[in-house]
N, C-alpha and C positions, 0 to 999 in steps of 0.2 A: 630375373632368371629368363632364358630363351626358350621361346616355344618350341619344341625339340621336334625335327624333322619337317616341321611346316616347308622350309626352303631349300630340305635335303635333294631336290632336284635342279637346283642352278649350279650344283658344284660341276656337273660338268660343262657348263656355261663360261665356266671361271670366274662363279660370282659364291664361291664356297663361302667370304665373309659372312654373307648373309643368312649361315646357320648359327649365329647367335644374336641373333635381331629378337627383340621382345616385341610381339604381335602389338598391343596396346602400350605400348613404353611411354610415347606421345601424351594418351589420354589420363594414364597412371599421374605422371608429371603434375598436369593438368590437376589433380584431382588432389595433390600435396599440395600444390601452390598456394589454391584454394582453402584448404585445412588452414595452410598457415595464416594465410589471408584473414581468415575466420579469429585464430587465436589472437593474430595480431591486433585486430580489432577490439576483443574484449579485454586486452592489456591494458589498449590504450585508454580505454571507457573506464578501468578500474582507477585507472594515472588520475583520468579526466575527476571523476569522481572526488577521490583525492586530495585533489587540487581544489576543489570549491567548498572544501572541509577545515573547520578551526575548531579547537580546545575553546571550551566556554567554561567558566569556574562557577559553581555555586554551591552557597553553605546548606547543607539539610537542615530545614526547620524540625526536623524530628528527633536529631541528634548532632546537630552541629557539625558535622563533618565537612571536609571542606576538600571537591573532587571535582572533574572536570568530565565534560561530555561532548560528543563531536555536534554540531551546531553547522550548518548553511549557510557561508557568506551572502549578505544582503545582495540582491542583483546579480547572483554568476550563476543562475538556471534560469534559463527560457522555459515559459510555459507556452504548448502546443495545444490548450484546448483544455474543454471538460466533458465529463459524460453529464449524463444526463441528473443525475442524483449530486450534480456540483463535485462531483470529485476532480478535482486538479491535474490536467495530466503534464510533464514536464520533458523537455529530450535529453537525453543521455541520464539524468540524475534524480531519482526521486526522493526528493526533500521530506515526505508523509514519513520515511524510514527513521526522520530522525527529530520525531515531534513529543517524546514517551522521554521522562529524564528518573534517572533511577539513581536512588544513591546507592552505593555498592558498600556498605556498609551496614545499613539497617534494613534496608531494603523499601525504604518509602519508595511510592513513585507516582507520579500524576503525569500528563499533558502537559508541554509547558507555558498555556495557559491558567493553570489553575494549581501547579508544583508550591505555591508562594502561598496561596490561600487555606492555611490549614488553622483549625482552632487549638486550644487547649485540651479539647476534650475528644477530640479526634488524633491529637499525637498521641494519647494515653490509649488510645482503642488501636492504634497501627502498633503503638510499642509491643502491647501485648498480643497482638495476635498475628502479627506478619516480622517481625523480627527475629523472636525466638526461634523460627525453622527455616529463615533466610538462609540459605548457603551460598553467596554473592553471586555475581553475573559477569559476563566477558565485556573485559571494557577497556579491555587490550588492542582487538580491531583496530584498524586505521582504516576502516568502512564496516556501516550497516548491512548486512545481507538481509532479506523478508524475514527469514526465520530467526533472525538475531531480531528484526524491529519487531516481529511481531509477539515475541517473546516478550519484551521489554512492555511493552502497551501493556499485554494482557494480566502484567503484575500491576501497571496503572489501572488497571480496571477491578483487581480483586482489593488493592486499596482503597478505590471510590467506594465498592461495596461494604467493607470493610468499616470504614468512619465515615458510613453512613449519609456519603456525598449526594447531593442533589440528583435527582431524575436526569436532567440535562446532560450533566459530565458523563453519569453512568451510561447514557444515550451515546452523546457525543465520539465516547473513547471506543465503543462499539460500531458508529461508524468508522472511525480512523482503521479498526484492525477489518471490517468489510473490505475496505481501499484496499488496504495493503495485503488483504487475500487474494483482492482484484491484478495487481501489482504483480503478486507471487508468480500467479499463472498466464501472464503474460509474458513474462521472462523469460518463461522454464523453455531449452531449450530444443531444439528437433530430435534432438541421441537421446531425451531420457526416456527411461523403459517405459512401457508402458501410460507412454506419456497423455493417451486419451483419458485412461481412467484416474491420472495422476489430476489431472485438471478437476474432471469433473467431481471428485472428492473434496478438491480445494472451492470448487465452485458451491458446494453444498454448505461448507464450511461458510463461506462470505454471504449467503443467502440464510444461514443461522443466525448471522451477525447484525445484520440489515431488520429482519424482524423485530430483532430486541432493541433498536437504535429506533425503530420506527414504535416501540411500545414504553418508551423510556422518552420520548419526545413528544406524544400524546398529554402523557404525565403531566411535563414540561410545561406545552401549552396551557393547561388550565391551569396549573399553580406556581410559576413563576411572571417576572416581571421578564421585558423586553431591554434593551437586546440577549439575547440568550447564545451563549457561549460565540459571543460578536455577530451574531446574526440578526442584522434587522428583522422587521416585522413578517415581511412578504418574502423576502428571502427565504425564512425558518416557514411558512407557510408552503412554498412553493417544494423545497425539503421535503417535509412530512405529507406532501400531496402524491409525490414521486416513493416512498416508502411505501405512501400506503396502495401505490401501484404495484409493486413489489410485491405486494401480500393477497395481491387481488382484494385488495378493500377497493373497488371499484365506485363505489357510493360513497366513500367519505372523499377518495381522491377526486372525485367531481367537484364535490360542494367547495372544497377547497379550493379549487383552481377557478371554480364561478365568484367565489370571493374575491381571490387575489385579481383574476380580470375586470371585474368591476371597480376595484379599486382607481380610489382616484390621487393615491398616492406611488402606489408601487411603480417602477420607472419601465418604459415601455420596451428593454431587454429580455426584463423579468417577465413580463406580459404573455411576449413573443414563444418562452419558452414554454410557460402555461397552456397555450392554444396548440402550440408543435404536442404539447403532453395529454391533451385532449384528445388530441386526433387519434393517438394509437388507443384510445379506448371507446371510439365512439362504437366500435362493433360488439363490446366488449360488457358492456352495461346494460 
Protein backbone atom coordinates (compact mmCIF):
# COMPACT_ATOMS: atom_id res chain seq x y z
CA UNK A 1 0.00 0.00 0.00
CA UNK A 2 1.43 3.65 -0.71
CA UNK A 3 2.13 6.10 1.95
CA UNK A 4 -0.64 8.52 0.92
CA UNK A 5 0.47 12.21 0.28
CA UNK A 6 4.10 11.66 1.65
CA UNK A 7 5.12 12.73 -2.27
CA UNK A 8 1.98 14.70 -3.03
CA UNK A 9 4.28 17.63 -3.70
CA UNK A 10 6.43 16.56 -6.83
CA UNK A 11 3.31 16.18 -8.89
CA UNK A 12 3.91 19.33 -9.84
CA UNK A 13 7.48 18.62 -10.66
CA UNK A 14 6.14 15.83 -12.97
CA UNK A 15 7.17 13.32 -10.72
CA UNK A 16 3.29 12.56 -9.92
CA UNK A 17 4.33 8.61 -10.26
CA UNK A 18 5.77 8.89 -7.01
CA UNK A 19 2.42 9.18 -5.23
CA UNK A 20 2.33 5.58 -4.93
CA UNK A 21 5.65 4.64 -3.84
CA UNK A 22 5.60 2.62 -0.51
CA UNK A 23 7.92 4.44 1.99
CA UNK A 24 9.63 1.05 3.33
CA UNK A 25 8.79 -1.27 0.35
CA UNK A 26 12.73 -1.88 0.03
CA UNK A 27 12.92 -3.00 3.74
CA UNK A 28 9.35 -4.83 3.84
CA UNK A 29 10.88 -6.98 0.88
CA UNK A 30 13.94 -7.35 3.03
CA UNK A 31 12.07 -8.66 5.85
CA UNK A 32 9.97 -11.47 3.68
CA UNK A 33 13.03 -12.75 2.07
CA UNK A 34 14.27 -13.18 5.37
CA UNK A 35 10.98 -14.96 6.78
CA UNK A 36 11.41 -17.22 3.95
CA UNK A 37 14.82 -17.64 4.32
CA UNK A 38 14.10 -18.63 7.84
CA UNK A 39 11.27 -21.18 6.80
CA UNK A 40 13.28 -22.50 4.24
CA UNK A 41 15.78 -23.48 6.50
CA UNK A 42 13.80 -25.31 8.86
CA UNK A 43 12.30 -27.33 5.87
CA UNK A 44 15.48 -28.22 5.05
CA UNK A 45 16.58 -29.29 8.76
CA UNK A 46 13.21 -31.28 8.84
CA UNK A 47 14.30 -33.11 5.16
CA UNK A 48 17.76 -33.29 6.76
CA UNK A 49 16.55 -35.04 9.88
CA UNK A 50 14.56 -37.31 7.81
CA UNK A 51 17.03 -38.37 5.88
CA UNK A 52 19.34 -39.87 8.80
CA UNK A 53 16.19 -41.82 10.03
CA UNK A 54 15.45 -45.79 9.44
CA UNK A 55 12.55 -48.11 10.54
CA UNK A 56 14.20 -50.67 13.00
CA UNK A 57 11.78 -53.76 13.73
CA UNK A 58 11.59 -55.28 17.14
CA UNK A 59 9.48 -57.95 18.81
CA UNK A 60 7.98 -56.99 22.40
CA UNK A 61 9.23 -59.15 25.05
CA UNK A 62 5.89 -58.34 26.79
CA UNK A 63 3.75 -59.45 24.21
CA UNK A 64 5.18 -60.39 21.18
CA UNK A 65 4.15 -57.84 18.87
CA UNK A 66 6.21 -57.12 16.26
CA UNK A 67 6.47 -53.01 15.24
CA UNK A 68 9.11 -50.84 14.11
CA UNK A 69 10.63 -47.49 15.52
CA UNK A 70 12.51 -44.64 13.90
CA UNK A 71 16.35 -45.47 14.85
CA UNK A 72 19.72 -43.18 13.69
CA UNK A 73 21.65 -44.30 10.92
CA UNK A 74 25.14 -45.26 12.41
CA UNK A 75 27.61 -42.12 11.30
CA UNK A 76 25.12 -39.60 9.59
CA UNK A 77 25.23 -36.99 12.84
CA UNK A 78 28.23 -34.98 13.67
CA UNK A 79 28.55 -34.44 17.24
CA UNK A 80 29.57 -30.58 18.21
CA UNK A 81 30.59 -31.24 21.83
CA UNK A 82 29.15 -31.78 25.26
CA UNK A 83 27.92 -29.93 28.30
CA UNK A 84 29.24 -30.37 31.10
CA UNK A 85 27.03 -33.18 32.87
CA UNK A 86 28.25 -35.39 29.52
CA UNK A 87 25.24 -34.59 27.66
CA UNK A 88 25.88 -35.09 23.74
CA UNK A 89 25.35 -32.17 21.74
CA UNK A 90 24.87 -32.92 17.82
CA UNK A 91 24.37 -30.28 14.63
CA UNK A 92 21.14 -30.28 12.96
CA UNK A 93 19.74 -33.72 14.55
CA UNK A 94 19.40 -34.96 18.05
CA UNK A 95 19.77 -38.53 18.11
CA UNK A 96 18.82 -38.41 22.44
CA UNK A 97 14.96 -38.00 20.76
CA UNK A 98 15.16 -41.24 19.61
CA UNK A 99 16.76 -43.52 22.35
CA UNK A 100 12.90 -44.43 24.44
CA UNK A 101 11.38 -47.60 22.18
CA UNK A 102 7.78 -48.07 22.94
CA UNK A 103 5.76 -50.84 21.75
CA UNK A 104 2.48 -49.44 20.67
CA UNK A 105 0.56 -52.18 21.51
CA UNK A 106 1.06 -52.92 25.25
CA UNK A 107 2.70 -50.22 25.96
CA UNK A 108 6.01 -51.52 27.36
CA UNK A 109 8.90 -49.40 27.05
CA UNK A 110 12.44 -49.01 28.13
CA UNK A 111 15.82 -47.15 26.65
CA UNK A 112 17.03 -49.04 24.12
CA UNK A 113 19.72 -50.22 26.08
CA UNK A 114 17.86 -52.10 28.49
CA UNK A 115 14.13 -52.66 26.10
CA UNK A 116 15.69 -56.60 25.72
CA UNK A 117 16.40 -57.08 29.53
CA UNK A 118 13.13 -57.94 31.11
CA UNK A 119 12.32 -60.94 33.35
CA UNK A 120 9.30 -63.05 33.80
CA UNK A 121 8.26 -61.44 36.72
CA UNK A 122 8.57 -58.05 35.53
CA UNK A 123 6.42 -58.81 32.20
CA UNK A 124 3.63 -60.10 34.66
CA UNK A 125 4.01 -56.59 36.72
CA UNK A 126 3.99 -54.13 33.19
CA UNK A 127 0.97 -56.57 31.92
CA UNK A 128 -0.89 -55.61 34.77
CA UNK A 129 -0.27 -52.41 35.53
CA UNK A 130 0.65 -50.38 32.33
CA UNK A 131 -1.27 -52.05 29.70
CA UNK A 132 -4.81 -52.22 30.78
CA UNK A 133 -5.00 -48.09 30.57
CA UNK A 134 -2.32 -47.95 27.64
CA UNK A 135 -4.24 -45.91 24.96
CA UNK A 136 -1.23 -46.29 22.28
CA UNK A 137 1.12 -43.54 21.03
CA UNK A 138 2.00 -41.56 17.70
CA UNK A 139 4.24 -43.70 15.74
CA UNK A 140 3.08 -42.38 12.72
CA UNK A 141 5.70 -39.34 12.67
CA UNK A 142 8.34 -39.44 10.15
CA UNK A 143 10.45 -37.48 13.06
CA UNK A 144 10.67 -37.16 16.82
CA UNK A 145 9.70 -33.76 18.12
CA UNK A 146 10.92 -33.08 22.20
CA UNK A 147 7.40 -33.38 23.27
CA UNK A 148 6.86 -36.67 21.11
CA UNK A 149 10.52 -38.08 22.68
CA UNK A 150 9.92 -36.88 25.67
CA UNK A 151 6.70 -38.37 26.12
CA UNK A 152 7.84 -41.66 24.98
CA UNK A 153 10.90 -41.71 27.71
CA UNK A 154 8.68 -40.79 30.54
CA UNK A 155 6.48 -44.05 29.76
CA UNK A 156 10.11 -45.67 29.93
CA UNK A 157 10.55 -44.54 33.05
CA UNK A 158 7.04 -45.26 34.63
CA UNK A 159 7.78 -48.86 33.32
CA UNK A 160 11.40 -48.96 35.11
CA UNK A 161 9.40 -47.88 38.16
CA UNK A 162 6.86 -50.16 37.57
CA UNK A 163 8.78 -53.69 37.35
CA UNK A 164 10.78 -52.51 39.78
CA UNK A 165 13.99 -51.75 37.57
CA UNK A 166 17.30 -51.17 39.03
CA UNK A 167 18.20 -47.57 40.59
CA UNK A 168 20.54 -47.04 37.53
CA UNK A 169 17.97 -47.22 34.66
CA UNK A 170 15.44 -45.46 36.98
CA UNK A 171 18.48 -42.72 37.17
CA UNK A 172 19.67 -43.07 33.82
CA UNK A 173 16.18 -42.60 31.75
CA UNK A 174 15.77 -39.39 34.24
CA UNK A 175 18.85 -38.10 32.82
CA UNK A 176 17.85 -38.74 29.07
CA UNK A 177 14.37 -36.74 29.63
CA UNK A 178 16.79 -33.67 31.76
CA UNK A 179 18.71 -33.64 28.17
CA UNK A 180 15.92 -33.64 26.14
CA UNK A 181 14.30 -30.79 28.38
CA UNK A 182 17.61 -29.27 27.88
CA UNK A 183 17.13 -29.85 24.08
CA UNK A 184 13.33 -28.57 24.31
CA UNK A 185 14.47 -25.15 25.20
CA UNK A 186 16.93 -24.60 23.02
CA UNK A 187 15.10 -25.04 20.05
CA UNK A 188 12.14 -23.17 20.97
CA UNK A 189 11.97 -20.47 18.75
CA UNK A 190 12.27 -16.39 18.82
CA UNK A 191 7.99 -16.00 17.94
CA UNK A 192 7.07 -18.10 20.87
CA UNK A 193 4.95 -16.29 23.41
CA UNK A 194 6.10 -15.80 26.11
CA UNK A 195 9.07 -17.43 25.39
CA UNK A 196 11.14 -16.22 28.61
CA UNK A 197 8.75 -17.93 30.99
CA UNK A 198 8.21 -20.71 28.52
CA UNK A 199 11.93 -21.78 29.10
CA UNK A 200 12.32 -21.22 32.46
CA UNK A 201 9.36 -23.70 33.37
CA UNK A 202 10.96 -26.08 31.00
CA UNK A 203 14.20 -25.25 32.88
CA UNK A 204 12.64 -26.07 36.30
CA UNK A 205 11.36 -29.10 34.71
CA UNK A 206 15.08 -30.55 33.54
CA UNK A 207 16.57 -29.42 37.09
CA UNK A 208 13.61 -31.79 38.66
CA UNK A 209 14.86 -34.40 36.53
CA UNK A 210 18.62 -34.03 37.10
CA UNK A 211 17.93 -34.38 41.06
CA UNK A 212 16.34 -37.58 40.81
CA UNK A 213 19.03 -39.06 38.12
CA UNK A 214 21.66 -37.66 40.67
CA UNK A 215 19.46 -39.65 43.67
CA UNK A 216 18.92 -42.79 41.73
CA UNK A 217 22.78 -42.98 40.87
CA UNK A 218 23.89 -42.50 44.48
CA UNK A 219 21.70 -45.70 44.92
CA UNK A 220 23.55 -47.07 42.02
CA UNK A 221 26.84 -46.48 43.24
CA UNK A 222 26.65 -48.41 46.32
CA UNK A 223 24.80 -51.35 45.13
CA UNK A 224 25.45 -52.23 41.87
CA UNK A 225 28.58 -53.60 39.99
CA UNK A 226 30.43 -51.43 37.22
CA UNK A 227 30.17 -50.66 34.35
CA UNK A 228 26.76 -49.07 34.88
CA UNK A 229 24.54 -48.39 32.26
CA UNK A 230 27.91 -48.52 29.88
CA UNK A 231 29.59 -46.21 32.06
CA UNK A 232 32.99 -46.99 33.29
CA UNK A 233 34.16 -46.30 36.69
CA UNK A 234 35.39 -42.63 36.54
CA UNK A 235 33.29 -41.71 33.96
CA UNK A 236 29.86 -42.66 36.32
CA UNK A 237 32.07 -40.96 39.13
CA UNK A 238 32.84 -37.85 37.19
CA UNK A 239 28.63 -37.89 36.25
CA UNK A 240 27.41 -38.00 39.84
CA UNK A 241 30.14 -35.41 40.95
CA UNK A 242 28.62 -32.85 38.22
CA UNK A 243 24.82 -33.83 39.62
CA UNK A 244 25.83 -33.50 42.74
CA UNK A 245 26.83 -29.93 41.68
CA UNK A 246 23.65 -29.43 40.37
CA UNK A 247 22.04 -29.77 43.78
CA UNK A 248 24.58 -27.79 45.57
CA UNK A 249 25.96 -30.94 47.29
CA UNK A 250 29.07 -29.12 47.17
CA UNK A 251 30.88 -31.51 49.73
CA UNK A 252 30.05 -34.82 48.07
CA UNK A 253 30.96 -33.21 44.55
CA UNK A 254 34.43 -32.37 45.85
CA UNK A 255 35.34 -35.76 47.51
CA UNK A 256 34.25 -37.04 44.19
CA UNK A 257 36.31 -35.21 41.79
CA UNK A 258 39.54 -35.60 44.54
CA UNK A 259 38.93 -39.30 44.01
CA UNK A 260 38.66 -39.39 40.33
CA UNK A 261 41.96 -36.90 40.20
CA UNK A 262 43.82 -38.98 42.10
CA UNK A 263 43.08 -41.79 40.20
CA UNK A 264 45.56 -43.46 38.75
CA UNK A 265 43.35 -45.11 36.23
CA UNK A 266 40.90 -42.58 34.97
CA UNK A 267 42.35 -41.10 31.47
CA UNK A 268 43.72 -37.67 31.63
CA UNK A 269 40.50 -36.05 29.49
CA UNK A 270 38.33 -37.19 32.25
CA UNK A 271 40.84 -35.55 34.75
CA UNK A 272 41.01 -32.28 32.89
CA UNK A 273 37.25 -32.10 33.22
CA UNK A 274 37.17 -32.83 37.05
CA UNK A 275 39.74 -29.88 37.67
CA UNK A 276 37.83 -27.30 34.97
CA UNK A 277 34.56 -28.78 37.56
CA UNK A 278 36.53 -27.75 40.65
CA UNK A 279 37.19 -24.48 39.75
CA UNK A 280 33.64 -23.35 39.45
CA UNK A 281 33.20 -24.39 42.97
CA UNK A 282 36.22 -23.44 44.59
CA UNK A 283 34.24 -20.19 46.03
CA UNK A 284 31.41 -22.19 46.56
CA UNK A 285 32.38 -24.56 49.43
Amino acid sequence: MADDNLFSGLEKLGLGKFSDMNLYEEENEKEKNTADAVKKSQEEKKTKEEDVLYDKSHSCPVCDNEFKVKVVKTGKVRMAGSDIDLRPKYEDVDPLKYDAIVCPKCGYAALARFFSHISEQQIKLIRANITPSFKGIDDKSSTYSYDNAITRHELALANSVVKKGRASEKAYTCLKIAWLKRGKAESLGVDVKDRDKVIAAIKAEEKAYLAKAYEGFMVAMSKESFPICGMDEWTFVYLVAELAYEREDYASAMKLLSDLVSSRVATPKLKEKARDLRMLMQNKV
